[in-house]
C-alpha positions as CSV (number, residue, x, y, z in Angstrom):
1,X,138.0,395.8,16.9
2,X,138.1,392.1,15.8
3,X,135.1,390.0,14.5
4,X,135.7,388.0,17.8
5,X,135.3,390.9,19.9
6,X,132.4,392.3,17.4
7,X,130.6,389.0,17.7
8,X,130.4,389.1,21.4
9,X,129.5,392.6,21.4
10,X,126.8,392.0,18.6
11,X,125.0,388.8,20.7
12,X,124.9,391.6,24.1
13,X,123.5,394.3,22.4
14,X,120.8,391.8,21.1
15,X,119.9,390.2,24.0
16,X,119.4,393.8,25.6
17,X,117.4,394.4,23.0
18,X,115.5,391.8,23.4
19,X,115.5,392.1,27.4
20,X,113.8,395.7,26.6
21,X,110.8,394.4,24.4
22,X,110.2,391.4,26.4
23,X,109.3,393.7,29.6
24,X,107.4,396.4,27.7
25,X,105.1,393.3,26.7
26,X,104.9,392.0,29.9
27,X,103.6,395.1,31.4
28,X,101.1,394.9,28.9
29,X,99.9,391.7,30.0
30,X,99.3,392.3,33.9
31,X,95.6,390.9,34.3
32,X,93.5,394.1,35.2
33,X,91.6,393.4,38.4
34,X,87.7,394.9,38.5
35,X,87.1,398.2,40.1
36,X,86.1,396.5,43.0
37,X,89.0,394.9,44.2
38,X,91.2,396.8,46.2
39,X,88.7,398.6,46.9
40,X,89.0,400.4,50.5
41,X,86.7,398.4,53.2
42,X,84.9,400.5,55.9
43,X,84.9,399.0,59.4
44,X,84.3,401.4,62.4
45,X,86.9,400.8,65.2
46,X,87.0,403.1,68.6
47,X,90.0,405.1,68.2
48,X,90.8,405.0,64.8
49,X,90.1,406.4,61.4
50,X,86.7,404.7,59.7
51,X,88.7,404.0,56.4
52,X,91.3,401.2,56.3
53,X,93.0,400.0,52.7
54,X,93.1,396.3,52.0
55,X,96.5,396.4,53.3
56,X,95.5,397.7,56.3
57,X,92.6,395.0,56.5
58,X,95.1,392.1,56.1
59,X,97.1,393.5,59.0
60,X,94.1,393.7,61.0
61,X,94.3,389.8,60.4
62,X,97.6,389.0,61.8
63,X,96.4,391.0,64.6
64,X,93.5,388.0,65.5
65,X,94.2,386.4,68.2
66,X,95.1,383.0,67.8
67,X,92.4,379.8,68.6
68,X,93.2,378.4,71.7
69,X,94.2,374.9,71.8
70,X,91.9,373.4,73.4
71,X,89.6,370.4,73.1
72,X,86.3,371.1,70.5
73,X,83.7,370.7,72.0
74,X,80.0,370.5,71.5
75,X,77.2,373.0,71.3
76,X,73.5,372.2,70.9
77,X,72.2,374.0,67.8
78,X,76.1,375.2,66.9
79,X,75.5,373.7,63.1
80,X,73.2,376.8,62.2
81,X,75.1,379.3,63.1
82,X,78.1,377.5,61.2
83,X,75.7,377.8,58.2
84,X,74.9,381.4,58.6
85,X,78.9,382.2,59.2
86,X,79.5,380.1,55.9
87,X,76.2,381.9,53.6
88,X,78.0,385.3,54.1
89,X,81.5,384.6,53.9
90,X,83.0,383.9,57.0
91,X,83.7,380.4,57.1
92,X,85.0,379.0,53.6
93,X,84.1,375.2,53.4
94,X,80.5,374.2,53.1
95,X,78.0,371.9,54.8
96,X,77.0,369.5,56.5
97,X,77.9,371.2,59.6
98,X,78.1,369.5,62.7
99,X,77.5,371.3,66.4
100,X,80.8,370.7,67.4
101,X,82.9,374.1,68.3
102,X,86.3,373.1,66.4
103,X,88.9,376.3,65.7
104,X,87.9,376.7,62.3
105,X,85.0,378.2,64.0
106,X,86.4,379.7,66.8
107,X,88.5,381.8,63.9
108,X,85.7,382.0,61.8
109,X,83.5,384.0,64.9
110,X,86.9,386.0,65.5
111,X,86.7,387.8,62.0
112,X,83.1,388.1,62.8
113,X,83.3,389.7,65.6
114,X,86.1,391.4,64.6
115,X,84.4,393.1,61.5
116,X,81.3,394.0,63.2
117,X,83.2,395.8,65.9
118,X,82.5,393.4,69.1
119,X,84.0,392.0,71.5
120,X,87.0,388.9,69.7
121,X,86.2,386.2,71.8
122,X,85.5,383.5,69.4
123,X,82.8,382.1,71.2
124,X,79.0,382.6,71.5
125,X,78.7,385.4,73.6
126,X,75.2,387.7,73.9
127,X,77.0,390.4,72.0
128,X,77.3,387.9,69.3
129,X,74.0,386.0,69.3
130,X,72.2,389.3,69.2
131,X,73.9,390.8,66.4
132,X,73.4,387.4,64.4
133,X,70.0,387.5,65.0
134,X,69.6,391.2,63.5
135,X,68.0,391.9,60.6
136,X,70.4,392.4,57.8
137,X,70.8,391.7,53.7
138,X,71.0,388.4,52.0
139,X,74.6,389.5,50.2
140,X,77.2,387.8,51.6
141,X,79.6,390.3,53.7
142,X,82.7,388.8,52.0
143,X,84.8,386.1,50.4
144,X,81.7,385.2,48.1
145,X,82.0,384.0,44.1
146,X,80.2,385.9,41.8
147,X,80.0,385.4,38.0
148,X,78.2,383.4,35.6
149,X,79.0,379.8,34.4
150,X,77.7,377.1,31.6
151,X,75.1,376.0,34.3
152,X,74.6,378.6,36.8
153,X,72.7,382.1,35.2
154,X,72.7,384.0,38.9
155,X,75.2,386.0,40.2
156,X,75.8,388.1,43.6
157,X,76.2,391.5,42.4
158,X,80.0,392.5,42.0
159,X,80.7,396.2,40.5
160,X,78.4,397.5,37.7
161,X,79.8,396.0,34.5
162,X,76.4,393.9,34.2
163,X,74.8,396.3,32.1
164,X,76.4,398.5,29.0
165,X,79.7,400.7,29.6
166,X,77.9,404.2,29.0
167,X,74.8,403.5,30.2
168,X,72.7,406.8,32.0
169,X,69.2,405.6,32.7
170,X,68.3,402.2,33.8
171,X,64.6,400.8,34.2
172,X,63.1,399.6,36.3
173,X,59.3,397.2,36.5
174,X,57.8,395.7,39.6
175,X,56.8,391.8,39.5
176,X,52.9,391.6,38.7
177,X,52.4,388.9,40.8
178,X,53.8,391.0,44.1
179,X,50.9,392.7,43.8
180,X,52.9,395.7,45.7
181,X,49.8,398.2,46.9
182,X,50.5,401.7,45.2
183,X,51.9,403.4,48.3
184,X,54.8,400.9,48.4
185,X,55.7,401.2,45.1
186,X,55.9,405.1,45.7
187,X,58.4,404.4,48.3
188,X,60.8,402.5,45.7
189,X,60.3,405.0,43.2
190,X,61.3,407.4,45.9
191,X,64.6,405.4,46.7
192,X,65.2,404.9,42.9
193,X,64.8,408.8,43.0
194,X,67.0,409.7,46.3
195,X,70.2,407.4,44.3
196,X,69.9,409.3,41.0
197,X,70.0,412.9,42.2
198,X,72.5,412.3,45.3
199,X,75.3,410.5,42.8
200,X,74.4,411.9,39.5
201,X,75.9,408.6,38.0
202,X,72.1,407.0,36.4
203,X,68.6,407.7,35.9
204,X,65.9,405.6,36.6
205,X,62.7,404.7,34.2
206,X,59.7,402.8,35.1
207,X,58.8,400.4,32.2
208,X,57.1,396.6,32.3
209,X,59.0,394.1,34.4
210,X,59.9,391.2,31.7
211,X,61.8,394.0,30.1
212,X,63.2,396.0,32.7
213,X,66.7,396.5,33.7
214,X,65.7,396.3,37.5
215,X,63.2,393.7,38.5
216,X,61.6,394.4,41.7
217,X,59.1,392.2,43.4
218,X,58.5,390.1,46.8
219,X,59.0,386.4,47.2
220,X,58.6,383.5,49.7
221,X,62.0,382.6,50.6
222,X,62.9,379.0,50.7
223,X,64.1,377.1,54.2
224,X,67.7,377.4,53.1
225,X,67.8,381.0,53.9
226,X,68.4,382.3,57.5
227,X,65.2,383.7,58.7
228,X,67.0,387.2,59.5
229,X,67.2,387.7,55.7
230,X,64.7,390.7,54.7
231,X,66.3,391.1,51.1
232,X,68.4,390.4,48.7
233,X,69.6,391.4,45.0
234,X,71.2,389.2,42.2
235,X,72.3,389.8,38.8
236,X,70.7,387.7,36.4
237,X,71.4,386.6,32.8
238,X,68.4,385.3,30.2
239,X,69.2,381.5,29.1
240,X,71.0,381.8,25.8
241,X,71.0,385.3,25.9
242,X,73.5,387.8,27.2
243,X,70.6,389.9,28.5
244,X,71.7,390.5,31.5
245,X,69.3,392.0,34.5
246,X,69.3,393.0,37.8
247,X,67.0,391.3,40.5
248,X,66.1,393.0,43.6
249,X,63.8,390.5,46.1
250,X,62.4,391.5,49.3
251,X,60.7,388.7,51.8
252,X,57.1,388.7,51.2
253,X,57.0,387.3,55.0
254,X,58.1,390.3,57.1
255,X,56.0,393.1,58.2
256,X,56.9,396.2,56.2
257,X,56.3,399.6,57.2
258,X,56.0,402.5,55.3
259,X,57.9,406.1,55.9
260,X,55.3,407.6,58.3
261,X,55.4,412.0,58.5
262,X,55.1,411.8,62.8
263,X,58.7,412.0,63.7
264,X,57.9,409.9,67.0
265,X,56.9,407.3,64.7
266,X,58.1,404.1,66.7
267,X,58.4,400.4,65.0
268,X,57.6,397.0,66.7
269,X,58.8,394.4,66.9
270,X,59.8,392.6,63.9
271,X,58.3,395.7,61.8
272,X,61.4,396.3,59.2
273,X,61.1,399.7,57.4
274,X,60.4,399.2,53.4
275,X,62.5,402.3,52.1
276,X,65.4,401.6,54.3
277,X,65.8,397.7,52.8
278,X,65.3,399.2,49.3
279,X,67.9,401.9,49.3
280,X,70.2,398.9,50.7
281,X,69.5,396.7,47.5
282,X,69.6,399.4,45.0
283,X,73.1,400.5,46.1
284,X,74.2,396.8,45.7
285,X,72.8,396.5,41.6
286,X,74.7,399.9,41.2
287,X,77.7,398.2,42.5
288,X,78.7,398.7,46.2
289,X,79.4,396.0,48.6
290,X,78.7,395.9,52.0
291,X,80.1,398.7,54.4
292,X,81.1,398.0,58.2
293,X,80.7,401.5,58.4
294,X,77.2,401.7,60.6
295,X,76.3,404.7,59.0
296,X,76.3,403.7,55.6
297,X,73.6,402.4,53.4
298,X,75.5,399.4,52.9
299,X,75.9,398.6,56.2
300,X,74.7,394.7,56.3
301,X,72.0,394.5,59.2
302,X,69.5,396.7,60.8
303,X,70.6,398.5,64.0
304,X,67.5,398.9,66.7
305,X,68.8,402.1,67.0
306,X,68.8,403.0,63.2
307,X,65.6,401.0,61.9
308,X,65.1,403.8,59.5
309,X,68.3,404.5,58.0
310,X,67.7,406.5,53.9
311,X,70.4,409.3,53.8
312,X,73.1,408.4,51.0
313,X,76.3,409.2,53.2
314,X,79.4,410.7,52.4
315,X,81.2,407.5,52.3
316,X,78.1,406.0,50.1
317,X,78.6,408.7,47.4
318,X,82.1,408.5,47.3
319,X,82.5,404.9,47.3
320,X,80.1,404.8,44.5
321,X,81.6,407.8,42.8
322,X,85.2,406.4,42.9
323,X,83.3,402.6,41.5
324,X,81.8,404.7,38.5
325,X,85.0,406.9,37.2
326,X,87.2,403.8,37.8
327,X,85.4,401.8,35.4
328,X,85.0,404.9,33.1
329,X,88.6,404.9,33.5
330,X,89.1,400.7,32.9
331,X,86.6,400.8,29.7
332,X,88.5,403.2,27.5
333,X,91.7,400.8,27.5
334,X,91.3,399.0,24.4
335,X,91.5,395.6,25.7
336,X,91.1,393.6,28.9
337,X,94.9,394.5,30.1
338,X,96.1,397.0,31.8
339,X,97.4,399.3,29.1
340,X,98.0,398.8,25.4
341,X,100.8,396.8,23.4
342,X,103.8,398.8,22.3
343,X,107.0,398.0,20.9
344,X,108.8,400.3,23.0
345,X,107.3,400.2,26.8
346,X,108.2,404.1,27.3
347,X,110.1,406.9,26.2
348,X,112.8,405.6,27.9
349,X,112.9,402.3,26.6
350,X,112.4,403.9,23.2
351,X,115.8,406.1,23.6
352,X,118.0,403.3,24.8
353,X,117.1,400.8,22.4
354,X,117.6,403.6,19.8
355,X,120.7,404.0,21.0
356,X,121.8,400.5,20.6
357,X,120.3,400.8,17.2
358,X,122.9,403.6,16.6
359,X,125.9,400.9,18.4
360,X,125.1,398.0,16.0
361,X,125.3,399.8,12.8
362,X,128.8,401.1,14.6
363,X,129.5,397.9,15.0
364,X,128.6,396.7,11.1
365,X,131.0,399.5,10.4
């Protein structure tokens, strides 16, 4: 062999070799997404299974039918529903909102209706005016932010990494100032307790509220929030402090009920049922998301047919099941990527560039 045809052979061997290194680190590099995302979303369609992927979502997207093209027009009192579509997700550019019915809307009540299994009109039909006006969580249903920043301590509760990985018992206070009567804080403990032994993933520990891990109280909720709200749950972070805490609120304006043992028990109107809203918000601070399943927990309002809804469902427990052991999973990789840094990316890798080990000292020969 001459040095000419050595030389070329030497600078192709290396650049292989370098081709093979180069992609074992970039795999090492791929950002690793939470447990959350990707997750599968729940949305009950006649006809079809109750489980859909996030592919299968996305298709159900394309599927929309398009706005029409015709002129906007106007609709008296239009702007507040535009702001209840934007606080949980469904339209994507804030306020001021005008009462004008413009396609961003139309498409906007489309996904809506879509989602909560009614009739894809993208207008204002009854069927969509009565399930606005439902009782349902303060969590937005989807495309919300969540996180902390320099200025903001609050988040929307996304997952379960807010307190330590390995944690089995969580506490939980109630706000003094609530002044909750004794039966209603039995009813909590009694949700607190229904979570633990169902999933087996935490424990639950009454202590004082400034130190708790769960804070649990009523408030007044400001104008900003739509009326329908009866709850809500935030995770919250102590100002120069990683103390990090999770904050369940109910409105101290709605007229609760309390489990009652007479199974003819009947509620009236605007009567929302306490346990039911609780087991709602504790299954959002261990980590689930709204379900469009309407048998789940997590489902976002409150059906008139289902104004006491408690049982942890098959779908519950295994959504939260699959959240847990995939974060179990994520937290014994020893950084934030997915996998570790090698030299050689796999056993394959590691026999070919061996082998061209072996083919330049041929080639020194």
């Amino acid at each position: 062999m001459t040095n000419t045809m050595k030389s070329h052979l030497f600078e192709l061997l290396f650049f292989l070799l370098l081709f093979i290194l180069n992609t074992s680190t970039l795999s090492a590099h791929i950002p690793r997404f939470s447990p959350s995302v990707g997750k599968q979303l729940r949305n009950k369609i006649k006809g079809q299974p109750n489980h859909y992927t996030w592919k299968n979502t996305l298709d159900k997207f394309k599927e929309l039918p398009r706005p029409d093209a015709q002129p906007a027009k106007e609709i008296k009192g239009l702007s507040e529903i535009k702001q209840f579509l934007y606080d949980f997700g469904y339209l994507q550019q804030p306020g001021p909102f005008n009462d004008i019915l413009d396609q961003t809307t139309i498409l906007a009540l489309k996904i809506y209706q879509r989602y909560f299994n009614l009739q894809v009109t993208g207008d204002l039909n009854n069927e969509t005016l009565q399930q606005i006006s439902l009782p349902r969580c303060g969590v937005p249903d989807k495309n919300f932010k969540y996180g902390f920043t320099d200025t903001v301590n609050v988040s929307w509760p996304k997952g379960n990494t807010w307190f330590p990985f390995g944690t089995r018992n969580l506490t939980y206070g109630f706000l003094p100032e609530s002044k909750i009567p004794l039966n209603s804080t039995q009813v909590m403990r009694n949700a607190l307790t229904r979570w633990s032994r169902t999933t087996n993933v935490l424990n639950f520990t009454e202590t004082a509220y400034n130190v708790a891990d769960i804070k649990i109280g009523f408030y007044i909720y400001n104008d900003e929030v739509a009326d329908v709200v009866i709850g809500s749950s935030v995770i919250s972070k102590q100002l120069n402090s990683n103390v990090t805490s999770g904050v369940i609120s109910l409105e101290a304006s709605k007229y609760w009920v309390l489990p009652d043992d007479n199974s003819t028990w009947s509620w009236k109107d605007g009567e929302i049922d306490l346990e039911t809203a609780v087991m709602h918000q504790i299954g959002h601070i261990l980590g689930l998301d709204h379900s469009y399943d309407d048998e789940s927990i997590m489902y976002p309002t409150i059906l008139p047919s289902q104004q006491r809804k408690v049982q942890i469902t098959d779908s519950d427990n295994k959504a939260i099941q699959q959240l847990y052991s995939n974060v179990t999973k994520d937290n014994n990789t020893s950084s934030g990527y997915v996998g570790r840094f090698t030299l050689f990316g796999s056993s394959y890798g590691f026999v070919i560039s061996l082998s061209l080990g072996f083919a330049f000292m041929a080639m020194l020969n």
